[in-house]
C-alpha positions in Angstrom: 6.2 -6.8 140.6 8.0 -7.2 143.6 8.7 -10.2 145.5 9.9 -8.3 148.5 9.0 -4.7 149.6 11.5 -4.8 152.6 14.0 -1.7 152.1 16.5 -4.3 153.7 17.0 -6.6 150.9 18.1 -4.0 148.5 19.8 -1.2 150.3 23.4 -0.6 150.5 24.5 -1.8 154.0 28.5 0.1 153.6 27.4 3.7 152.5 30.4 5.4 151.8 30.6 8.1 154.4 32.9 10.6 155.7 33.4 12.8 158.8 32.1 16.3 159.4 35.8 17.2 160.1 37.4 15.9 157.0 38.3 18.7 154.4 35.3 19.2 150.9 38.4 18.1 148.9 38.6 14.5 150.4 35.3 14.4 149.8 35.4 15.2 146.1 37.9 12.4 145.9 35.4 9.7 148.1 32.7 10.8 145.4 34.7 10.4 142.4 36.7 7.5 143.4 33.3 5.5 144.6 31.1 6.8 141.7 28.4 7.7 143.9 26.3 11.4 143.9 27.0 11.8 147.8 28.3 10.7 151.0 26.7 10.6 154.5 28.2 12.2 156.9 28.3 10.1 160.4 30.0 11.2 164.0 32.6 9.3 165.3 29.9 6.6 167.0 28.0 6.1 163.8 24.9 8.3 164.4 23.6 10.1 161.1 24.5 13.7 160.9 24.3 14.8 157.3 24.2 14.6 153.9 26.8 15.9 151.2 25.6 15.5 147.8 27.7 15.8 144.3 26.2 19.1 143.8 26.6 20.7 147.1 30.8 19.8 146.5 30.6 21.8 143.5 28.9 24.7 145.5 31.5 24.6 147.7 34.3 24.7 144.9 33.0 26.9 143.1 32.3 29.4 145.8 35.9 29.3 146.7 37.3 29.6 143.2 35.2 32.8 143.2 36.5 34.3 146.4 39.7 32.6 146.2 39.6 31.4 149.8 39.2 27.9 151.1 36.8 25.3 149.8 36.5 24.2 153.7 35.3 21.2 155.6 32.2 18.7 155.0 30.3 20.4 157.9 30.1 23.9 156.3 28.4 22.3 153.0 26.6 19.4 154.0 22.6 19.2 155.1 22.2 18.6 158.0 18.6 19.8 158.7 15.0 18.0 157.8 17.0 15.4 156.3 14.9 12.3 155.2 15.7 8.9 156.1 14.5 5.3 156.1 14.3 2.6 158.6 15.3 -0.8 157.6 11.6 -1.9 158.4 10.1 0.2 155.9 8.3 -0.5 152.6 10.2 0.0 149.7 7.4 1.0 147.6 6.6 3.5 149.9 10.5 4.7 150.4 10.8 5.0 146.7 7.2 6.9 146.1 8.6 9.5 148.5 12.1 9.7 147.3 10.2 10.3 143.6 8.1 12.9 145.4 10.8 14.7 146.8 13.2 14.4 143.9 15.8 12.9 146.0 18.1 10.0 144.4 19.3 8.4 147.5 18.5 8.0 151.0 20.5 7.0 154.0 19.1 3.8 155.7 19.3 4.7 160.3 18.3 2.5 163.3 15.9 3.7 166.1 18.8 5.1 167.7 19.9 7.2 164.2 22.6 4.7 163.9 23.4 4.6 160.0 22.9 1.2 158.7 22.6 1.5 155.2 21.6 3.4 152.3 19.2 3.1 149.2 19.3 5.0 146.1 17.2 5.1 142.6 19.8 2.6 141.0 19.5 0.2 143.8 15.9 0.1 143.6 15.4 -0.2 139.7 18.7 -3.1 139.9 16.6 -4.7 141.9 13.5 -4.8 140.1 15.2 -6.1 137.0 16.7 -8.5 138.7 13.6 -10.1 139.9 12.8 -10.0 136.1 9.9 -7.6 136.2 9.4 -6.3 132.7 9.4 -2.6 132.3 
């Protein structure tokens, strides 16, 4: 079905990402703004540190409308533990089977040194499928 099953001709090489520091608020607005269903979340030198998904903003919110404090920065709400990534080497087949498994809809794309170099996603991978003209 597909002509290429390298996860680098159809990932996102410019995830939009943001910084651990920045505030949960300017991270609703990257979300919103970008139409994506989360960010990853990169240290000053690049290196993958976590993900903050749609759903873990309104958490966030949410919690703070309830006890009326702050909603905080990215690094209180983000995952930043067992988080699963793919190397630009790897199958996309295999990527996508285990992004299906897992019920994830993206994943961020990292070098051998955790350096983040892209990300793929569920739309990404079906876009590209029916661009090659697969029928469905």
């Amino acid at each position: 079905m597909l002509r290429s099953v390298d996860l680098k001709d159809y990932m996102q090489e410019k995830p939009v990402t943001i910084s651990p520091d920045a505030s949960l608020v300017e991270a609703v607005d990257l979300i919103t703004k970008n139409r994506v269903s989360g960010l990853c979340v990169i240290g000053k030198d690049g290196t993958l540190l976590g993900i903050l998904s749609e759903l873990d903003c309104l958490r966030g919110i949410l919690d703070a409308t309830y006890s009326q404090g702050s909603v905080g920065q990215v690094h209180e709400h983000m995952t930043s533990e067992n988080i699963n990534s793919a190397r630009i080497s790897d199958d996309i087949i295999n990527v996508a089977t285990d992004m299906l498994a897992k019920g994830q809809r993206r994943r961020p794309v990292v070098s051998e040194t955790n350096q983040l170099v892209g990300q793929i996603t569920c739309r990404q991978i079906l876009a590209g499928i029916r661009k090659l003209g697969a029928t469905l």
